[in-house]
N, C-alpha and C positions, 0 to 999 in steps of 0.2 A: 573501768578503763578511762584514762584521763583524755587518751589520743587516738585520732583515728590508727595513727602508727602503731600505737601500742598496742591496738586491738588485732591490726593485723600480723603483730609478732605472734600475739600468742594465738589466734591462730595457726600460722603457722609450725607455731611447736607444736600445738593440737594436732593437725595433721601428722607429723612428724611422728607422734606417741601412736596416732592410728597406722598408719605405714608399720611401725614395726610389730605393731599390733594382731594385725591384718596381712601382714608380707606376701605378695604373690613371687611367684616363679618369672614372672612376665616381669616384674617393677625390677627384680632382680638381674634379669638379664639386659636390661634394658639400661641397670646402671654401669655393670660389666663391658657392655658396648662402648658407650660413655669412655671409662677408662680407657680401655680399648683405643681408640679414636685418639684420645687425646696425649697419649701414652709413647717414651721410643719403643720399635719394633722389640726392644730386647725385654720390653714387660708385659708381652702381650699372652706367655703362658704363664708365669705366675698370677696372673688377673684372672686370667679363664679357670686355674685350680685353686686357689686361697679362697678359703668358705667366706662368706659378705662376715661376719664374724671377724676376724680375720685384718679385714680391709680399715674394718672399726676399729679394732684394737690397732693398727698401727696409726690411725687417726689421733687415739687418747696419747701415743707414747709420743706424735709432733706435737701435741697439744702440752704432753710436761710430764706424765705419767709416769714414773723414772723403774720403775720394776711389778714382778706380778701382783705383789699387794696392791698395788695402784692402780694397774687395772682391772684389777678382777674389782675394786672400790668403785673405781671410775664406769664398769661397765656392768655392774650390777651382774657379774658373771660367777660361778666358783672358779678359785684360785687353780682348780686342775684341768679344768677349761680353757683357761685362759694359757694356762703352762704347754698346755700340747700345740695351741693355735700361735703362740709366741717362737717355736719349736719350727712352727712349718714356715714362720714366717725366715727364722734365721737359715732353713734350710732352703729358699729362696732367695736369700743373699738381701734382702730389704732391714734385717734388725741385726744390729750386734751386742751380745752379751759383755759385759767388762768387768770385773771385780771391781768393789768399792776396797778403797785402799784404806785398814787399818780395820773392816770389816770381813771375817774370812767365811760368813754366810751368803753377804746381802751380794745383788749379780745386777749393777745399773745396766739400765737398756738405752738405744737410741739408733736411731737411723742411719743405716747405711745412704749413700747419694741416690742409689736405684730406693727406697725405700722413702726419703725426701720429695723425690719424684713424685711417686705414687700420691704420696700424701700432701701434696700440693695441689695435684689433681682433684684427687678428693675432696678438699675442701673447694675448689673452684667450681664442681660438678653443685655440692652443696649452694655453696651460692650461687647458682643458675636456677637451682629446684626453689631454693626462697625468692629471686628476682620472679620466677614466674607466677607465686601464690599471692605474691604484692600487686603485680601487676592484675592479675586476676576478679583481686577484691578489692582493687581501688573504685572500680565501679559501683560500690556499695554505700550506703549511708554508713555513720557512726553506729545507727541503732539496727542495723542492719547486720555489723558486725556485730554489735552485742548478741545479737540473739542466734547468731552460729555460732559466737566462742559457748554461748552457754552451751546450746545442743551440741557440742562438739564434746564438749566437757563432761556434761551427761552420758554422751555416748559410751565417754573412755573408761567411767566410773563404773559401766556394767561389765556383767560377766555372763558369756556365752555354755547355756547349760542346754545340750544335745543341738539342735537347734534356734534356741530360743534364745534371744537376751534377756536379761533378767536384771533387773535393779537390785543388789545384792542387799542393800539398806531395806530396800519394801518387802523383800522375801523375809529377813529375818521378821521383821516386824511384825507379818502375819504369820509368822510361826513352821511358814514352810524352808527353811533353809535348812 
């Protein structure tokens, strides 16, 4: 890391990777509130039924995401996943389908205004959860951070087998994997 900032970005994206890692029921409804809260009265059941899945993908299509190849790319999802959750979101008036013109497969996506909405929220919720992990760990040394980006890093590297984490690289190595 060159900067204390830099250390605390990736941090944060470290976190980030554990969150969805780790995802509870509690963080989830917690960010559901959020929207909730922050949302007009007229988004407040679409937010309570759209799976956080969902909330994502209409994130990646503000972000540029122009069809389901794209998000299913952008969110590491299968394409039929992404197709049904794209589906509930149009059935909630947040995405509209539109033919690409001279293309009679490809179906560009994009935000409805109530779907803008959301998604502007969304990322503002975002950056509140990053203002608070900056905020957090400005109280740290440089080497301070260093040595949570590492353990953080380590962390994400293993894989949880019944109970147990497990360093997937030292299992193989000793011939138990």
């Amino acid at each position: 890391m060159k900067t204390k900032a830099d250390a605390i970005g990736e941090i944060g994206r470290l976190l980030t990777a554990l969150a969805d890692k780790f995802e509870s029921d509690t963080t989830a409804d917690a960010e559901r509130d959020y929207l909730a809260a922050h949302c007009g009265a007229h988004l407040q059941r679409p937010i309570r039924e759209i799976p956080t899945l969902g909330v994502h993908l209409l994130a990646a299509i503000a972000d540029g995401a122009p069809n389901i190849v794209g998000l299913a790319t952008a969110s590491g999802q299968l394409k039929g996943t992404v197709s049904k959750n794209v589906q509930r979101l149009v059935e909630a008036g947040l995405v509209q389908r539109s033919p690409v013109p001279g293309n009679r497969k490809e179906i560009r996506l994009s935000l409805t205004a109530d779907g803008q909405e959301l998604a502007r929220v969304h990322r503002k919720m975002h950056d509140e959860m990053e203002r608070g992990w900056r905020d957090f760990f400005l109280r740290y040394t440089s080497a301070e951070l260093e040595t949570v980006t590492k353990v953080l890093g380590d962390l994400l590297k293993t894989e949880k087998r019944g109970v147990r984490l497990v360093n997937p690289a030292a299992a193989r190595a000793s011939g138990s994997a």
